[in-house]
C-alpha positions as CSV (number, residue, x, y, z in Angstrom):
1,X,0.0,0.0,0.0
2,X,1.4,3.2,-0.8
3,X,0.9,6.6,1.1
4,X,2.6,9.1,-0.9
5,X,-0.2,9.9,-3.2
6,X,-2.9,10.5,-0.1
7,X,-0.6,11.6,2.9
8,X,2.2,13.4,1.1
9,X,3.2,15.3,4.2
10,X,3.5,12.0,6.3
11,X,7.3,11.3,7.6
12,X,6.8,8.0,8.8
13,X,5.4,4.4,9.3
14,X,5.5,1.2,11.0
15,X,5.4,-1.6,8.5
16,X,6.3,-5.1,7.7
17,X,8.7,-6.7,5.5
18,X,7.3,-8.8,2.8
19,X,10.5,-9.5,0.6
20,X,14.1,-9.3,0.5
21,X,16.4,-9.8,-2.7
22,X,20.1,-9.7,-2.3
23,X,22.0,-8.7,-5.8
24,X,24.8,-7.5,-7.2
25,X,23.4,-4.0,-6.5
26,X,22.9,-4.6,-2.5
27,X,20.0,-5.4,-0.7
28,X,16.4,-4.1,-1.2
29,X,12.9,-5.1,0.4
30,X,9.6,-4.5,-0.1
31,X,7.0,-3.8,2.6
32,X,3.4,-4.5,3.3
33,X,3.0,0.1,3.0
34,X,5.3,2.6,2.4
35,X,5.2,6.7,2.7
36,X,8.3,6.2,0.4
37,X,8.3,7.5,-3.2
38,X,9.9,5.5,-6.1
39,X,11.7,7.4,-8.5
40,X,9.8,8.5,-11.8
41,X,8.3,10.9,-13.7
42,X,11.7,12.9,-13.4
43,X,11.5,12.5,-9.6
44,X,14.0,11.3,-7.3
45,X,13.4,8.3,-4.9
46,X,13.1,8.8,-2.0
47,X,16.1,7.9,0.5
48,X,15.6,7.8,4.6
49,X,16.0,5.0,7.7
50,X,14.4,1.6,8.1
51,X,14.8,0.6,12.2
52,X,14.0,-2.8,13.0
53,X,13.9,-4.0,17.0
54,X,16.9,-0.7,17.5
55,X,19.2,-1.1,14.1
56,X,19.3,1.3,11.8
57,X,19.3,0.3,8.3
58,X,20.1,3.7,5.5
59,X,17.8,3.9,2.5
60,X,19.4,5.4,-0.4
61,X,17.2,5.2,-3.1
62,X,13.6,3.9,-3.5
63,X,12.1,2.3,-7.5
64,X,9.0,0.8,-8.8
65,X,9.2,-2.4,-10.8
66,X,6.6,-1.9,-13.0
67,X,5.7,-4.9,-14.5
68,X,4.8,-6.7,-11.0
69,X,4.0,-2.9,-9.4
70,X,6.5,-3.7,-6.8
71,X,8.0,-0.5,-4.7
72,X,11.8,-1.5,-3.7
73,X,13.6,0.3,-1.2
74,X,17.3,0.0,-1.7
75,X,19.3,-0.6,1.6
76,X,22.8,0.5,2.4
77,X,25.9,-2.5,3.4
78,X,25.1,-6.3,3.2
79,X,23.3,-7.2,6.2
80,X,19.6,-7.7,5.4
81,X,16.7,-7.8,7.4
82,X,14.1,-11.1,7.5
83,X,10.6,-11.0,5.8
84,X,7.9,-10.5,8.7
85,X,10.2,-8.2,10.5
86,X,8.3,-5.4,12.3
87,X,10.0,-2.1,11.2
88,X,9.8,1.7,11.0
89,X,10.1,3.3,7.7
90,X,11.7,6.9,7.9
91,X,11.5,9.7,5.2
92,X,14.6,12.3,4.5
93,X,12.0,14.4,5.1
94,X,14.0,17.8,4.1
95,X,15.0,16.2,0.8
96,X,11.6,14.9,0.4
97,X,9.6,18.0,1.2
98,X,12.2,20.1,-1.1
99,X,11.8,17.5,-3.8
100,X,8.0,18.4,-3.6
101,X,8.7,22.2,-3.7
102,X,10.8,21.5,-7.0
103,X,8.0,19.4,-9.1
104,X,5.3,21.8,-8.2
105,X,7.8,24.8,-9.5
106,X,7.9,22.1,-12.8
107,X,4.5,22.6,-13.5
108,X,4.2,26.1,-13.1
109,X,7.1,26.5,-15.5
110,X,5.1,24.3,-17.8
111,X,2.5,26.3,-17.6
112,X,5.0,29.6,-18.0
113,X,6.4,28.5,-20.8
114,X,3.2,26.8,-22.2
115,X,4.9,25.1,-25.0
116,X,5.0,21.1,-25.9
117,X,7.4,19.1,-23.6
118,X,10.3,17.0,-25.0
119,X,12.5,16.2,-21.3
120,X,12.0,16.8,-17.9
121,X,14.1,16.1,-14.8
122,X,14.6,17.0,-11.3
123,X,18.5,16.6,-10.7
124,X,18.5,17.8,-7.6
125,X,16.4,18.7,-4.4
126,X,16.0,22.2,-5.4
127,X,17.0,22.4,-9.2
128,X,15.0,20.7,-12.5
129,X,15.3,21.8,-16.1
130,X,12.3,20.9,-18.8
131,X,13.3,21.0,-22.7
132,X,10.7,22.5,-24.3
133,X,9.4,22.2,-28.2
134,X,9.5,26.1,-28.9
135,X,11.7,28.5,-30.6
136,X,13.7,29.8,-27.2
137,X,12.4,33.4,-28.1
138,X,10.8,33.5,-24.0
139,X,12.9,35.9,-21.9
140,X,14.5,34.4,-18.9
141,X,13.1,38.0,-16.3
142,X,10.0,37.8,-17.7
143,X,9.9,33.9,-17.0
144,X,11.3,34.4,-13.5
145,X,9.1,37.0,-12.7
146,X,5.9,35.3,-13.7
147,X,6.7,32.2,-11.8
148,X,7.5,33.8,-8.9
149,X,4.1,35.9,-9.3
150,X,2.2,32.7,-9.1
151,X,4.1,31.5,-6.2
152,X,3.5,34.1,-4.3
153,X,-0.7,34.6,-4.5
154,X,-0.6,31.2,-2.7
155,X,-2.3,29.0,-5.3
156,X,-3.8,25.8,-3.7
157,X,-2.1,22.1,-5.0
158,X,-4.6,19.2,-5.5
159,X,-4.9,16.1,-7.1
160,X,-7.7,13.6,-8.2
161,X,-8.3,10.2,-10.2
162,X,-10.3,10.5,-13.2
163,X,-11.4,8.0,-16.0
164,X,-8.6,7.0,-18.4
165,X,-11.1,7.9,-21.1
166,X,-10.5,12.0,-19.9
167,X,-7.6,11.5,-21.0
168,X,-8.0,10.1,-24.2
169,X,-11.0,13.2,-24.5
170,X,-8.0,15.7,-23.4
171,X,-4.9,14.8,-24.4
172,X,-3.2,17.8,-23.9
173,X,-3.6,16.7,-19.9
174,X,-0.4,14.9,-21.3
175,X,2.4,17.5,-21.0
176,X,5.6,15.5,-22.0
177,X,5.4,14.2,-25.5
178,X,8.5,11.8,-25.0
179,X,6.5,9.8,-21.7
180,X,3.0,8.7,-21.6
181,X,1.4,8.2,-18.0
182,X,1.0,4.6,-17.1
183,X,-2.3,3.0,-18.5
184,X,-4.0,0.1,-18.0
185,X,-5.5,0.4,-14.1
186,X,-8.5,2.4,-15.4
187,X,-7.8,6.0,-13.7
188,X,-4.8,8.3,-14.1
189,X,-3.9,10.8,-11.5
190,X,-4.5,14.5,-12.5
191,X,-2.2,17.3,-10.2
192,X,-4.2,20.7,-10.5
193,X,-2.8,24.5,-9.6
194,X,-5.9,26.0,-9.9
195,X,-6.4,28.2,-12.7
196,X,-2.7,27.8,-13.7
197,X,-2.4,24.2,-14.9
198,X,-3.6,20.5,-14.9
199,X,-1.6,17.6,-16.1
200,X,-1.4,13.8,-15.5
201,X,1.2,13.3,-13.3
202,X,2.3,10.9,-10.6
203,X,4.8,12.9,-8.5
204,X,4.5,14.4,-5.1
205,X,3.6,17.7,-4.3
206,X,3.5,20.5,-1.9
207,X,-0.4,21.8,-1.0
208,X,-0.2,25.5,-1.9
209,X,2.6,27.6,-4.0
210,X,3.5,29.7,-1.7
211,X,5.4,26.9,0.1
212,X,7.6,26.6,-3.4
213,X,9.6,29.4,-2.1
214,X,11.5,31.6,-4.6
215,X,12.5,30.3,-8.1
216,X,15.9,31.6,-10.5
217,X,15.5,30.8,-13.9
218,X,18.9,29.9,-13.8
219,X,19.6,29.2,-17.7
220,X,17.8,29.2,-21.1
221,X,19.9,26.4,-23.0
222,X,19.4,25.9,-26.9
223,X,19.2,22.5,-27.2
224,X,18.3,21.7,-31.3
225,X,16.4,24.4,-33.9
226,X,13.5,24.2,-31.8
227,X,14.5,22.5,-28.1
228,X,15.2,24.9,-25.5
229,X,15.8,23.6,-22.3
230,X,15.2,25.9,-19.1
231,X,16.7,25.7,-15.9
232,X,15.1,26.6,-12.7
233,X,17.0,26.4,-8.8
234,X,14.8,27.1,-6.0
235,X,16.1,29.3,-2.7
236,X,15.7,27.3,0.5
């Protein structure tokens, strides 16, 4: 069970183990629910503690394998815990929370910008770049400015689960031309900044704009004849 999507804000839960794989990678288990995020969409995993019985165990990085919708959370050093262990799952919460801050900065550059989307990725906790299908013309001030103008009235974040046939009605709810929300369950996920954009999307993030803090369009790169990439770094 997964409790990213409804309780974004939560830091931490008690769970139990119900896998462990050792590989050539390290260890990684899943668990019967997780506040963990697995990377994707351009997101980071999530990274944190797991404490079993006093022993800390370091998370550093948290997937999804698809095909068997299976959320892994990669464990540091060799020593693995035992499937039906009682534990406590525990969020980074500073990078999580600034992770958050960053993707909902994404999509009100999107929205900015308003121009098809070829690449996006958030490299770090505070700084993400989206390559846009345009011709670069858009002035990085005016850019800034606008963002920042949106952060600052305090626009409410919120998401809901619609029909995958909305999607196929509106498929301009599909921002990234290169990735294609994941199909097949019946609903997609829809993040809305109301009256500034709506887009399928699967990330996490924070509940009003004002919590983004301030964004720098750091760098307008040209990329091809027609793929601009834009770099945005958040203040903390």
């Amino acid at each position: 069970m997964t409790l990213y999507w409804d309780e974004p804000y939560r830091r931490d839960i008690c769970t139990v183990i119900t896998q462990v794989e050792t590989a050539t990678d390290g260890i990684k288990i899943t668990c019967n629910q997780t506040v963990f995020y697995p990377h994707g969409g351009g997101q980071p995993g999530d990274t944190g503690q797991l404490i079993i019985n006093g022993h800390t165990f370091k998370i550093i990085n948290t997937t999804r394998e698809r095909e068997h919708n299976i959320i892994w959370h990669h464990l540091q050093g060799d020593v693995a815990p035992a499937v039906g262990d009682m534990a406590s799952l525990i969020l980074d919460w500073q990078r999580r929370h600034q992770l958050m801050r960053t993707h909902t900065a994404m999509h009100l550059l999107c929205a900015a910008v308003n121009a098809p989307v070829t690449g996006s990725n958030i490299s770090g906790p505070l700084r993400g770049r989206i390559d846009f299908d345009n011709d670069g013309t858009t002035d990085k001030m005016a850019l800034e400015e606008k963002i920042n103008n949106w952060v600052h009235a305090d626009v409410p974040v919120t998401t809901r689960w619609v029909d995958e046939k909305e999607l196929d009605d509106n498929p301009s709810l599909v921002r990234t031309l290169s990735v294609s929300p994941p199909r097949g369950s019946g609903t997609i996920r829809l993040v809305e900044i109301a009256g500034i954009d709506l887009q399928a999307c699967g990330g996490t993030h924070v509940a009003r704009t004002e919590e983004i803090g301030t964004a720098r369009v750091i760098k307008i790169e040209n990329k091809g004849r027609i793929n601009h990439r834009v770099i945005v770094e958040l203040t903390d």
